[in-house]
C-alpha positions in Angstrom: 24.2 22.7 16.9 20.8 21.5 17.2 18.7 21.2 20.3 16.9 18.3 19.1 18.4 15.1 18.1 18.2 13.7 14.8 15.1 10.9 14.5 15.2 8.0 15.2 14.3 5.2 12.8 12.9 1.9 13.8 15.6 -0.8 13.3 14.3 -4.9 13.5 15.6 -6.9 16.2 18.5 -8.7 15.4 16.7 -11.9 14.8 13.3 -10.6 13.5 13.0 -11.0 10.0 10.6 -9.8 7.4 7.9 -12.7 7.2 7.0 -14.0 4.4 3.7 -13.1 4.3 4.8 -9.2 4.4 6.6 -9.9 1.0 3.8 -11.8 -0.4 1.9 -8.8 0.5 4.4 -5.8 -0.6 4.5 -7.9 -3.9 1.1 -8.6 -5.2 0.2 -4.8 -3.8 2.9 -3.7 -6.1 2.4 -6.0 -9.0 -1.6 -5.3 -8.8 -0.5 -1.6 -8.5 1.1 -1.4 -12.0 -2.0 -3.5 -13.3 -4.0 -1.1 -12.3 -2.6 1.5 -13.9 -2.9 -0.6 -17.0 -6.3 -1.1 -16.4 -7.3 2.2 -15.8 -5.4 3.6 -18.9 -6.8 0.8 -21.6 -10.5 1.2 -20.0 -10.5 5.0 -20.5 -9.1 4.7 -23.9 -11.0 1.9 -25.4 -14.0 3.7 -24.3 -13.0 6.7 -25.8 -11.7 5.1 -29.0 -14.9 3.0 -29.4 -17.0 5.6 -28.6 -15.6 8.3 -31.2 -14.7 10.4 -28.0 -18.5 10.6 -26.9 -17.3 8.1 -24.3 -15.3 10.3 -22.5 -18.2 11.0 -20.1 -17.9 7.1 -18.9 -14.2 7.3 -18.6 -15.0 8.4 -14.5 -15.5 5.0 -13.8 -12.0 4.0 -14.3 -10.6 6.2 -11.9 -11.2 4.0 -8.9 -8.3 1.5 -10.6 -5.4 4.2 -11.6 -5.8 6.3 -8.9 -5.8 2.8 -6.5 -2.6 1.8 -7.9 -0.6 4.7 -7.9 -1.5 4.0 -4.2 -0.5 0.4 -4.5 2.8 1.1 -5.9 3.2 3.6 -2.9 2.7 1.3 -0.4 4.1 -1.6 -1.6 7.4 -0.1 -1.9 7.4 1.1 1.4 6.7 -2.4 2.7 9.6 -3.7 0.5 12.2 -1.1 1.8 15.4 -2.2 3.3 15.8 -1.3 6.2 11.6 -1.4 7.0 10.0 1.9 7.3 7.3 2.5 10.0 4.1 1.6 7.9 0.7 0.4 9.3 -1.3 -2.3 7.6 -3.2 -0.5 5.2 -6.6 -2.2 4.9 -8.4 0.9 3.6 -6.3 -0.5 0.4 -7.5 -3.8 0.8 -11.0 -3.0 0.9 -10.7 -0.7 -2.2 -8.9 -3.3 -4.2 -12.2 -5.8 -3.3 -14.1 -2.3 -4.6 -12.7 -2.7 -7.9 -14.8 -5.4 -8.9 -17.2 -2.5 -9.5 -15.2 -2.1 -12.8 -14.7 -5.8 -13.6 -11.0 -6.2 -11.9 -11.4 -9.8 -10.5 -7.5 -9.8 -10.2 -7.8 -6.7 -8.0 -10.7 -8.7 -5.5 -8.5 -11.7 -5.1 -5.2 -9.7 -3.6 -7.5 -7.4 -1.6 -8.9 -10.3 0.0 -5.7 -11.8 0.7 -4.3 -8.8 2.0 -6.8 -9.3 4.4 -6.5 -12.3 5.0 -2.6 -11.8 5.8 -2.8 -8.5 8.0 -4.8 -11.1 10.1 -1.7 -13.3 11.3 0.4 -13.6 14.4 3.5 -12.7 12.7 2.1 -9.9 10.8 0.6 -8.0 13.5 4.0 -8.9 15.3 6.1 -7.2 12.3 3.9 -4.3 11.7 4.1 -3.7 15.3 7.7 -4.1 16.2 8.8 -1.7 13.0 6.2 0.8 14.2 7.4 1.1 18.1 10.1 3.5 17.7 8.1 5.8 15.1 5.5 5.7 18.3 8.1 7.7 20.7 7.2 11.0 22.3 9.0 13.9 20.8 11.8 14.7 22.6 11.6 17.8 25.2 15.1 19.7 25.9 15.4 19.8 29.7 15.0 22.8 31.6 18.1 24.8 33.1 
């Protein structure tokens, strides 16, 4: 038998839901995810194709969109789990998905700014809070004989 007990996972109130807003935002993160993948993967190969393979020193530049969305897809599915695992807002994502239009991903600047946009609400803040208060306890300490 263990000394420690087992850890404890956040559980929603009874009456707390996921907002809306939450799965608007697990959604597009995840749906911009895979699209950036897509991106990334038909940017590097059209340069190289077009290029006769002399184009391969360019392909660099598309790593800001598959490595973002093999982030996306990471974090988005966290967000959509059932029951809700302790995640923060992540607006480092945000702000790299407005970076993108450094490789011509307009798709990729609109749900970063709305992402934005939506971490800002009441109800967010209020969601992302309340999942992430029992992940915030001190670790336990076994009491002394």
């Amino acid at each position: 038998m263990s000394a420690y007990p087992p850890p404890v996972t956040p559980l929603p109130e009874p009456g707390m839901q996921k907002p809306g807003m939450v799965t608007a935002i697990a959604v597009m993160t995840l749906v911009n995810g895979a699209l950036n993948i897509m991106y990334a993967l038909g940017a590097t190969l059209a340069i190289v194709f077009s290029t006769l393979g002399i184009g391969l020193l360019c392909a660099p530049f598309t790593i800001l969109p598959g490595v973002l969305g093999i982030f996306e897809i990471l974090y988005g599915a966290k967000l959509m789990s059932n029951p809700p695992q302790p995640v923060q807002p992540s607006q480092a994502i945000a702000i790299m998905e407005i970076c993108c239009i450094l490789v011509g991903n307009v798709i990729s600047v609109v749900v970063g700014i709305l992402a934005l946009v939506f971490y800002n609400d009441a109800t967010v803040k209020a969601y992302f809070s309340q999942i992430n208060a029992g992940a915030m306890q001190p670790p336990y300490q076994p009491s002394q004989p």
